[in-house]
N, C-alpha and C positions, 0 to 999 in steps of 0.2 A: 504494500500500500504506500503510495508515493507519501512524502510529507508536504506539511502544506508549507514548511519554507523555500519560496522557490521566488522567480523573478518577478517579486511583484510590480505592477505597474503605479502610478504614481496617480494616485486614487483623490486628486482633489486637496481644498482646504482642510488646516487644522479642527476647523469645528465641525466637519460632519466624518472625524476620522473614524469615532464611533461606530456609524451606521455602515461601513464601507468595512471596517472588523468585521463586524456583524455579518454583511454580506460575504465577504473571504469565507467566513466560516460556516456561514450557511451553506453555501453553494460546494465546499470541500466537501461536506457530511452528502449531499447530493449527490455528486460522481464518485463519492467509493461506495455507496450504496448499488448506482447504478452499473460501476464494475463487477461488484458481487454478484448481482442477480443476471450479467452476463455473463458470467464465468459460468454459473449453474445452465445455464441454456437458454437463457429470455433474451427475444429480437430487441440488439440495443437500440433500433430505432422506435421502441413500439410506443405507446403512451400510457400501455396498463406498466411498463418498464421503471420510466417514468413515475409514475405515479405511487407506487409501490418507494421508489426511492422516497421520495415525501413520507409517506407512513414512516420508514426510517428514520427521517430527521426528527419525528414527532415521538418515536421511540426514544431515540439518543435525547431529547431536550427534556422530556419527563422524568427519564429516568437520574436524568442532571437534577432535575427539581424536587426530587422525593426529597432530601434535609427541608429543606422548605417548606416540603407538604407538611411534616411532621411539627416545622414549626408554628405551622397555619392551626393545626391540632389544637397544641399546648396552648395556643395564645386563645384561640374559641373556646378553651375548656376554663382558662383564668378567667376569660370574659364574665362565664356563667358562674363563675364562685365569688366573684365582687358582682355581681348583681344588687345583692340587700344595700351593700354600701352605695353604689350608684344610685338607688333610688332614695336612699336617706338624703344624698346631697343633692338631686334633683328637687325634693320637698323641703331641704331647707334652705335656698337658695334658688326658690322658683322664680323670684321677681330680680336676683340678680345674676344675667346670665354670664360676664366678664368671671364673677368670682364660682359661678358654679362651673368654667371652664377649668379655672385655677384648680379647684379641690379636685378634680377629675384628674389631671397631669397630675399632682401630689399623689393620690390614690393610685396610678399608672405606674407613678416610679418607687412606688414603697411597695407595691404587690408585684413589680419584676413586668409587668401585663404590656404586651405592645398591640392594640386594636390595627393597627395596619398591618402586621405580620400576616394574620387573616388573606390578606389580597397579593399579600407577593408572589404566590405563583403567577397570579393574571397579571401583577403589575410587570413583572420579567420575563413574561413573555410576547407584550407586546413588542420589543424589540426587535424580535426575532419572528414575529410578524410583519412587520414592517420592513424589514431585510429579507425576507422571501416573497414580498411583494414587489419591492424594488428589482429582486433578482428577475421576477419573470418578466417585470414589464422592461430589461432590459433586454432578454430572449426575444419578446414581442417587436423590438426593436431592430431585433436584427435585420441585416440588410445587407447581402456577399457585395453588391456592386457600389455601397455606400465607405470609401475611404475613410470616410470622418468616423466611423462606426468605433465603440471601447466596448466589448463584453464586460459582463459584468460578472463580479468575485471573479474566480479561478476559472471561470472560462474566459479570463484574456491573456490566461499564463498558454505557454507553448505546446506544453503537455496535453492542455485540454480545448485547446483552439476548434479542435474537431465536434466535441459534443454540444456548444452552444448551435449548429444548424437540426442537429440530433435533436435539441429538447424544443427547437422552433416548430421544428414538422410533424414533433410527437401530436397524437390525439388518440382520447380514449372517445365513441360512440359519433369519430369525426369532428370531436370540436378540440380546438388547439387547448393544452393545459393554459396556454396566457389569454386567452377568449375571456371578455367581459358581460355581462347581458346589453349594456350601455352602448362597448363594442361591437356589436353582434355582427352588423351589416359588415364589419371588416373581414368577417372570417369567411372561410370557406362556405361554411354552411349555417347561415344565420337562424334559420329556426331552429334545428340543432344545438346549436350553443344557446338559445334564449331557453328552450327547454331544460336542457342539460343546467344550465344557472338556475332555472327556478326551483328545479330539487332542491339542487345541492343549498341553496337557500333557504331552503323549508327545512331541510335534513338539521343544516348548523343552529337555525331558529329553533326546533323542537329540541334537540338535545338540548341548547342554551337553557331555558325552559323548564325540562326536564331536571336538568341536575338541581339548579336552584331550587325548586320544588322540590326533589328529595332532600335536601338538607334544611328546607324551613319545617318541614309536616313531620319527619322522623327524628329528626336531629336538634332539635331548639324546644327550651322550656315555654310552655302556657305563657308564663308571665316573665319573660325575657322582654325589655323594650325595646330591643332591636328588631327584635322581628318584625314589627310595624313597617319599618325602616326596610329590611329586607324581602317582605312582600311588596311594597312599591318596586324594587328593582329588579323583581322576579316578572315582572311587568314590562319593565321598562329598558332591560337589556334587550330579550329578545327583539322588541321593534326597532333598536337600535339597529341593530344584526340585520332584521327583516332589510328596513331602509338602503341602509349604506353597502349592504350585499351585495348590490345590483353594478357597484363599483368593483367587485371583488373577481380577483383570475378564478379560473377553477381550480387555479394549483392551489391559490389562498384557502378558497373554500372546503377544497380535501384537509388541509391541512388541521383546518378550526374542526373541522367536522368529525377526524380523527382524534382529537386531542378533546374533545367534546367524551366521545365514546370513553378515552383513558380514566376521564375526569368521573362519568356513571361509576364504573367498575371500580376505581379505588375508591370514591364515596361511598360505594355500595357496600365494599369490605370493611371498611373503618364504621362505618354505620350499625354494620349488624356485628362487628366482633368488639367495638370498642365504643360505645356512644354513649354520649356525655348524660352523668345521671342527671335526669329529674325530667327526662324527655321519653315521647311514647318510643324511641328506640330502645330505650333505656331496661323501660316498664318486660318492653315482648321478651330480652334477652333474659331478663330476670323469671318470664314466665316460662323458657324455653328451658331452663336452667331447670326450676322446681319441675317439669313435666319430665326432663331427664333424671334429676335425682328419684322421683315417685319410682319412674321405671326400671331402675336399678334394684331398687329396693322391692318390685315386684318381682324382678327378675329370679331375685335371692331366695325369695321364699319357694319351699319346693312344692312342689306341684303332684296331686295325688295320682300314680298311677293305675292303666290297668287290676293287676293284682290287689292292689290297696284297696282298692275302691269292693272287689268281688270279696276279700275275707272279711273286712265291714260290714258286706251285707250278711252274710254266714254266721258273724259273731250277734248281728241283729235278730235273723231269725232262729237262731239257739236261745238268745234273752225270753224272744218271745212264744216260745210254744207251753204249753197250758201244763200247770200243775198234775200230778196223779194225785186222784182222792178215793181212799178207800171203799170195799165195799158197802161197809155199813152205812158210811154215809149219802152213799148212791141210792140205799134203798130205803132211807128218812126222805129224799126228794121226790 
């Protein structure tokens, strides 16, 4: 696997050095992905090829983000154990909100609690969205008869000069991975790509949606006051998403749309093996527990067999057969 130190090209000003990292590194984790999955036998021109590397980058940046996840955890679960105190200073400091700010940061840094730790997954990877957006709509760019032309990350390095026309022509169902719904009429096959957008639309919409809603309904106490807070944005992300989608490549969209799926599945485990008490996830784990201990303890007791059961009844009708009473008193009756 080559390394990514190689001759880089001279990517612009110091202030967007950031996004231009970003991009390097994005677009690296792309074609060793994409070498992988041609080495096993997939057409490196294809776009399920393609697209399949994506899922890779969305593997490799999750699984960079799990410390994070964990501290997203610990910080949700402090939230919920200063709740009583958050609400004492909410009620005594209702009419002054500067100083009910204050006692909240005091309370913050004396209980260790960071409320934004919460969102650093999504805060950290919006970069990395934004550099694989940049990347394709540099692909979308491409152009062999345009001299002014710079690929973008590492497909303007030497090595991989070849694959930025590879990821141009890729399509999965005929529509180009860098196809916008906006873009439509550009592409090859514009109703194609307007359909192909509107899934993929609805796909990242619904999971968006969906995950939110699994962690406000299983995951959060009755009288947590965020959650007020957090069902407004259970609302209000996905129309965001809806909206601004229609600006979004299909690469973008695979990518949210998979990292959507990561985000079900690891809530989904944290949820049901670890959920913060005083929540209905809380409550089911506790009753899944006592229905497993019951069953253990049925298990144990032993169970009457066959034979047990047949000299039971033998020993019953030996109890029960009738006295002998002598003659004489047979013939007094």
């Amino acid at each position: 696997m080559p390394s990514m130190a190689g001759t880089m090209p001279n990517e612009g000003p110091p202030d967007v050095f950031i996004l231009d990292w970003l991009k390097t590194a994005v677009s690296w984790i792309l074609v060793q992905f994409h070498g992988l999955f041609t080495a096993i036998g997939m057409d490196p021109d294809s776009g399920w090829t393609w697209t399949l590397s994506i899922v890779g980058l969305v593997v490799v940046i999750r699984i960079l983000l799990i410390p994070l996840f964990v501290k997203q955890i610990k910080a949700q679960r402090g939230l919920q154990l200063i709740q009583p105190q958050m609400k004492e200073i909410q009620k005594k400091y209702a009419g002054d909100k500067e100083r009910q700010s204050q006692e909240m940061m005091k309370l913050y840094r004396e209980t260790g609690t960071n409320p934004l730790a919460s969102c650093l997954p999504i805060i950290l990877q919006a970069p990395i969205f934004f550099a694989l957006f940049s990347v394709l709509q540099g692909v979308a760019m491409y152009s062999p008869e345009d001299p002014e032309y710079v690929a973008p990350g590492v497909f303007a390095w030497s090595e991989y000069a070849t694959l930025v026309a590879s990821m141009h022509d890729a399509e999965i169902f005929g529509v180009p991975l860098y196809a916008t719904f906006m873009d439509a009429d550009e592409t090859p096959n514009p109703m194609a790509t307007r359909i192909l957008s509107l899934i993929m639309i609805a796909l990242m919409t619904a999971t968006t949606f969906i995950t939110q809603r699994q962690l406000i309904i299983k995951n959060s106490a009755p009288d947590n006051p965020m959650v007020k807070q957090q069902k407004i944005l259970l609302y209000v992300f996905p129309v965001i998403f809806a909206v601004s989608g229609i600006n979004f490549p299909i690469g973008v969209l695979t990518y949210w749309f998979t990292t959507n799926l990561w985000s079900m599945g690891q809530q989904f485990y944290v949820i049901r093996n670890n959920p913060q008490p005083g929540t209905p996830a809380y409550e089911a784990k506790m009753a899944r527990k006592a229905a497993k201990a019951k069953g253990a303890v049925a298990a144990t007791t032993p169970t009457p067999t066959d034979e047990d059961v047949s000299d039971t009844a033998s020993e019953n009708l030996t109890r029960q057969q009738p006295k002998k009473t002598s003659r004489s008193k047979r013939k007094k009756k």
